[in-house]
GUTORPA-94666 format. One record per residue (C-alpha): residue in three letters; x, y, z. Coordinates in pm, whole numbers, padded with zeros to 5 digits, always signed. Layout:
N
ALAXYZ
...
% end
This chain:
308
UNK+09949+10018+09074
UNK+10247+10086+08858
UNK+10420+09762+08781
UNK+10754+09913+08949
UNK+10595+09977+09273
UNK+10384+09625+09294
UNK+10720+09450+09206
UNK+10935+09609+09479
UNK+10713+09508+09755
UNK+10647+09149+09588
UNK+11084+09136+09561
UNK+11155+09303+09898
UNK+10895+09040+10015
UNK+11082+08721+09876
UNK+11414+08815+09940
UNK+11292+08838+10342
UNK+11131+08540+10307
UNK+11407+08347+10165
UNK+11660+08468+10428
UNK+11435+08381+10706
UNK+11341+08065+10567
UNK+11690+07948+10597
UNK+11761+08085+10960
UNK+11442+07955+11065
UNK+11517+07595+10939
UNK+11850+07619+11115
UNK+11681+07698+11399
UNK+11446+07405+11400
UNK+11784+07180+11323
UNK+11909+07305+11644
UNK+11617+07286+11869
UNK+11357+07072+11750
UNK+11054+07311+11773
UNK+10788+07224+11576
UNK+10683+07595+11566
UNK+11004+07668+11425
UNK+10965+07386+11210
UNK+10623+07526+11039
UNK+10780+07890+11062
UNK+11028+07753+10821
UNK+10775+07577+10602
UNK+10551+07927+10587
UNK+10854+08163+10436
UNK+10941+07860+10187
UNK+10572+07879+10071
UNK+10580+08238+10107
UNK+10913+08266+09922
UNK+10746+08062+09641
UNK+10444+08291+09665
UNK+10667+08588+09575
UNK+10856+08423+09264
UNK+10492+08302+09145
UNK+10343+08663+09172
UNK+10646+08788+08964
UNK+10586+08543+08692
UNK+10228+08598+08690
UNK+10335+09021+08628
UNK+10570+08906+08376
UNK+10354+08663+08171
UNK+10064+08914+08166
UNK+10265+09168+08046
UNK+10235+08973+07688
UNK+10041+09120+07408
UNK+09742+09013+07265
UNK+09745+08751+06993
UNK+09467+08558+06780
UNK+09361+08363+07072
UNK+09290+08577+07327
UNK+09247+08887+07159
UNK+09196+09087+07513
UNK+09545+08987+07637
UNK+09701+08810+07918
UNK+09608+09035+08189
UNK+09432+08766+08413
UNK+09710+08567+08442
UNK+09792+08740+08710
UNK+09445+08680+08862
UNK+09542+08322+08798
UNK+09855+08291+08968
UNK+09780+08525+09280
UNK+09485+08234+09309
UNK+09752+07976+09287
UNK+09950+08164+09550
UNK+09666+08151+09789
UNK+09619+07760+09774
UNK+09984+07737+09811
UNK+09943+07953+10162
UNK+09700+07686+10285
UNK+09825+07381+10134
UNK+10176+07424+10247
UNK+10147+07641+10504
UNK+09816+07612+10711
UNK+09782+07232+10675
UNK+10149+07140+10736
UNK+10133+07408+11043
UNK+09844+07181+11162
UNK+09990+06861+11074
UNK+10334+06881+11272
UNK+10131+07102+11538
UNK+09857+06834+11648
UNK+10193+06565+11612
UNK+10381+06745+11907
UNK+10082+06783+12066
UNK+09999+06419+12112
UNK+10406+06348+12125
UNK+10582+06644+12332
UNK+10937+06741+12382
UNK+11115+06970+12518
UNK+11259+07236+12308
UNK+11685+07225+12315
UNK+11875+07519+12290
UNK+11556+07790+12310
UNK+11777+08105+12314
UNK+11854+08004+11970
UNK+11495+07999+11893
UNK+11420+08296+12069
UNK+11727+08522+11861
UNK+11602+08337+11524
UNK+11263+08437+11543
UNK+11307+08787+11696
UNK+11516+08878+11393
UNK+11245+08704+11141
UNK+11012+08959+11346
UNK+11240+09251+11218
UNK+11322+09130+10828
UNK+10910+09056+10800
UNK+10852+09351+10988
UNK+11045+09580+10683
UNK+10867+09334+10431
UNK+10555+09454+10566
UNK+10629+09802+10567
UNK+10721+09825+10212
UNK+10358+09632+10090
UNK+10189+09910+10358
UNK+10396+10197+10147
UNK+10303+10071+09846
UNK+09934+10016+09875
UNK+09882+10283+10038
UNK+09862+10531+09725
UNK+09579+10335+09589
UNK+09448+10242+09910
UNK+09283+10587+09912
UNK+09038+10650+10176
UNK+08931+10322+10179
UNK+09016+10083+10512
UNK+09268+09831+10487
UNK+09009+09561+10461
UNK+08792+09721+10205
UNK+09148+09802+09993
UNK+09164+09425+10044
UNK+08878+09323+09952
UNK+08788+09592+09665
UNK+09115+09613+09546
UNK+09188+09490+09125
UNK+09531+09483+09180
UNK+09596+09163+09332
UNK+09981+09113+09424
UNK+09976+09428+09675
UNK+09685+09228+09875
UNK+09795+08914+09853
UNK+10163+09042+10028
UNK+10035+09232+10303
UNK+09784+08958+10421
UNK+10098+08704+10364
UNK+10331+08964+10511
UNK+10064+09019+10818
UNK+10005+08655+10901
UNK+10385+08600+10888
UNK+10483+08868+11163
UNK+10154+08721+11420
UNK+10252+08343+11313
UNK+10609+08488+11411
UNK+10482+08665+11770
UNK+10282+08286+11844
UNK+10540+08107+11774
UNK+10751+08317+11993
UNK+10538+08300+12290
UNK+10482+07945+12228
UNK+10861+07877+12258
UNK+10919+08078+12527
UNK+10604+07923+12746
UNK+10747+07566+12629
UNK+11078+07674+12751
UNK+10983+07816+13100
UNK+10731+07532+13155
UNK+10931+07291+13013
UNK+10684+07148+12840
UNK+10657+07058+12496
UNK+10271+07079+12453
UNK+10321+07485+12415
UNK+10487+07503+12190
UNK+10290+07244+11948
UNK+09970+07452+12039
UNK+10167+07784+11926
UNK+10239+07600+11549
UNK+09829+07502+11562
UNK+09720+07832+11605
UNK+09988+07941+11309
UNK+09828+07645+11095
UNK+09469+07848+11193
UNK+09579+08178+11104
UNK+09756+08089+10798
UNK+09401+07866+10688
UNK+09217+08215+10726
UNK+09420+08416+10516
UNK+09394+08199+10248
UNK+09069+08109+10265
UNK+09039+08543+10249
UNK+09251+08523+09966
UNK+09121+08242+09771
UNK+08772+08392+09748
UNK+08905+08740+09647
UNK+09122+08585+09385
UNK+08884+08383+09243
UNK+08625+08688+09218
UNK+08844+08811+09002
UNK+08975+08517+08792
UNK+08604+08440+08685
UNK+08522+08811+08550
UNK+08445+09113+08831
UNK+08277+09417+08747
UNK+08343+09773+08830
UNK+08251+09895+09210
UNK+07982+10090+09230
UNK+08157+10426+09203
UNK+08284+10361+08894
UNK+07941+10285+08735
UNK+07855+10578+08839
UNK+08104+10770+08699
UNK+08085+10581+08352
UNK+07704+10624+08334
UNK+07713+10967+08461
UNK+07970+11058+08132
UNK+07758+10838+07891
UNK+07487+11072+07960
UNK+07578+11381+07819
UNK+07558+11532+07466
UNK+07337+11350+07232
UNK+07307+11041+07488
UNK+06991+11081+07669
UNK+06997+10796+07913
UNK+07193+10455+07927
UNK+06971+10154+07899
UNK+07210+09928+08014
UNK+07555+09876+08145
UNK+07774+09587+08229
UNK+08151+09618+08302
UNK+08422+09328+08358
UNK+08796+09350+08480
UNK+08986+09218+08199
UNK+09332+09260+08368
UNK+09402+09527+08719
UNK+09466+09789+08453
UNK+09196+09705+08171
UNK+08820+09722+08228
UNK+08587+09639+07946
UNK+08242+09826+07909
UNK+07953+09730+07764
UNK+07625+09943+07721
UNK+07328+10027+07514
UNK+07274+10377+07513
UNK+06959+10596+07388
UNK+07016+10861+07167
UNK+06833+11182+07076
UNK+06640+11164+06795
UNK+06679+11265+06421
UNK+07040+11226+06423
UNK+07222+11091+06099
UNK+07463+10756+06020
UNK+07736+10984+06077
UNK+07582+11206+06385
UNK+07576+10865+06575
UNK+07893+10768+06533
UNK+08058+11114+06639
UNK+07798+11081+06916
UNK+07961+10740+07030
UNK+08301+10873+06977
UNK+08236+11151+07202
UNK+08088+10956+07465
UNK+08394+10708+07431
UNK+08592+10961+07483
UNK+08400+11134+07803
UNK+08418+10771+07976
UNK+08820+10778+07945
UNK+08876+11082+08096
UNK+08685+10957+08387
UNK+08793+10619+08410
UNK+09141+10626+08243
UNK+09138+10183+08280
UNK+08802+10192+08077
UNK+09051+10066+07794
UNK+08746+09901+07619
UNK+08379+09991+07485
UNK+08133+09868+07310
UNK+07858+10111+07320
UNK+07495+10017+07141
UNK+07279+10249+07016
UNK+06917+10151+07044
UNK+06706+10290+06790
UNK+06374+10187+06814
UNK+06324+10272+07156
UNK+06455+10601+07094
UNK+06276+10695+06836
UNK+06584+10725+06617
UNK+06530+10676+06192
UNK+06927+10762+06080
UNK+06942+10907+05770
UNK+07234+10937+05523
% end
C-alpha cells in the first residue's frame, strides 16, 4: 500500500466522520433518539480512529535509531490495535449502554423527519467513505475475497477503515429502520432495540479487528505463498536445499528472513559469501518487502570444509 493511497482513504474517512458526527448529535438534540444518540458516539470514535491511524503512519515513518535498530514500523500495528479497542469501548459498549436504558425507559422519538433526513445523508457521506477504502484496497486486494484481504492483509489501516466504514453504513440502515418503526408505532422500545443491535455489530467488528491487529503487533510471519516463493529462490545456484526458514513482519512494508541454508560442497570463504549474496539477491526480486536476511550456512551437515 503506498502511504498516499492508505492516507486518502484513512482522511476521506475522518473528514466524513467528523461531519456526520456533528449532524448526527444535532439530530439526537432535536429528537431524543437514543439510536441517534450512539450514531453520534460511533463517528466521534470513528473520527478519533482516523486521526489515530494517521499518527500511527506518521510515527512509523521514523528511522531507525540505537534502540530499535529495525525501526518504527509496528507502531502502526500498535495504534490500528488501539483503534480497535476504541471501536468497542466507545462505540459497542456505549451503543449497548444507552440501548438497554431506552429499552427499560421508552419514549417517543420528537421530530423523526429530522432523524430520518440526518441519517439518510450520513448513509450517503459514509457511503463515499466506503467507496474510497473499497478503491484503495482493492489493488492489493488481488484475487483474494474481501474477508481473506481482511484477514491476510499486513497493511493494517486499509482493513481497519472498511470494516469501520462497513459497520457504520449497517449501524446507519438499523438505526434508520429503528427510528422509523419507533415513529410509526409510536413506541420508543424500537428504536432502543435498533441502538442494541448497533452496540452488537460494532462489538463484532472489533472483536475482528482486535485479533487481527494483535497478530500482527506480536510478530506474524509470511503467508504461505510467500515461503514458497522465498524458499523456492534460496534454492538455486550453490544452495542445495534450505534447512530452515522463519520469517516475521517487521512493519506492512518490511519482512525479516531468517534461514539456514545447505550449500554444495568444496566451496571456499569467499565462494560462500558470493553464494549468500546471490541468494540475497534472488529472494528480493521475488519478494521486493524481504528488506532483511540473515541467511546461515550449515557446514557440517553439508559436508562443507571452506578453504582460503
Amino acid at each position: 500500500m503506498s502511504a498516499g493511497g492508505g492516507s486518502r482513504a484513512i482522511v476521506a474517512a475522518l473528514l466524513a466522520n467528523l461531519g456526520i458526527a456533528i449532524a448526527k448529535f444535532v439530530g439526537f438534540l432535536v429528537t431524543g433518539s437514543s439510536s441517534l444518540l450512539a450514531e453520534s458516539v460511533h463517528s466521534v470514535a470513528d473520527t478519533t480512529n482516523q486521526g489515530l491511524l494517521l499518527l500511527g503512519k506518521k510515527r512509523a515513518s521514523r528511522a531507525p535509531d540505537a534502540r530499535h535498530p529495525f525501526g518504527y514500523g509496528r507502531d502502526r500495528f500498535f495504534y490500528s490495535f488501539v483503534v480497535a479497542l476504541l471501536l468497542f469501548s466507545l462505540g459497542a459498549v456505549f451503543s449497548l449502554y444507552e440501548g438497554i436504558h431506552k429499552i427499560i425507559d421508552p419514549h417517543p422519538i420528537e421530530a423523526p423527519v429530522v432523524a430520518f433526513v440526518i441519517l439518510v445523508v450520513a448513509i450517503g457521506l459514509e457511503g463515499f467513505s466506503f467507496r474510497t477504502a473499497v478503491a484503495e484496497s482493492r489493488p492489493l486486494k488481488g484475487q483474494r475475497s474481501w474477508w481473506q484481504f481482511i484477514r491476510q492483509s499486513t497493511e493494517p489501516e486499509l482493513p481497519v477503515v472498511l470494516l469501520e466504514d462497513f459497520g457504520a453504513l449497517v449501524g446507519l440502515a438499523l438505526a434508520l429502520l429503528g427510528v422509523v418503526v419507533a415513529a410509526l408505532t409510536g413506541n420508543g422500545i424500537f428504536d432502543g432495540v435498533g441502538t442494541v443491535c448497533i452496540g452488537v455489530l460494532l462489538g463484532a467488528i472489533a472483536a475482528i479487528l482486535i485479533v487481527e491487529m494483535k497478530s500482527l503487533l506480536i510478530g506474524e510471519g509470511a503467508d504461505a505463498a510467500t515461503v514458497h516463493a522465498i524458499t523456492k529462490a534460496l534454492e538455486a545456484g550453490r544452495v542445495e536445499r534450505v534447512l530452515h526458514l522463519r520469517t516475521q513482519y517487521l512493519s506492512p512494508d518490511e519482512l525479516l528472513v531468517g534461514a539456514k541454508i545447505s550449500l554444495t560442497s568444496g566451496l571456499t570463504v569467499a565462494d560462500v559469501a558470493h553464494a549468500i549474496d546471490d541468494a540475497e539477491q534472488r529472494v528480493r526480486a521475488v519478494v521486493p518487502t524481504a528488506r532483511t536476511i540473515y541467511l546461515e550456512p550449515d557446514l557440517d551437515r553439508a559436508g562443507l570444509r571452506p578453504r582460503e
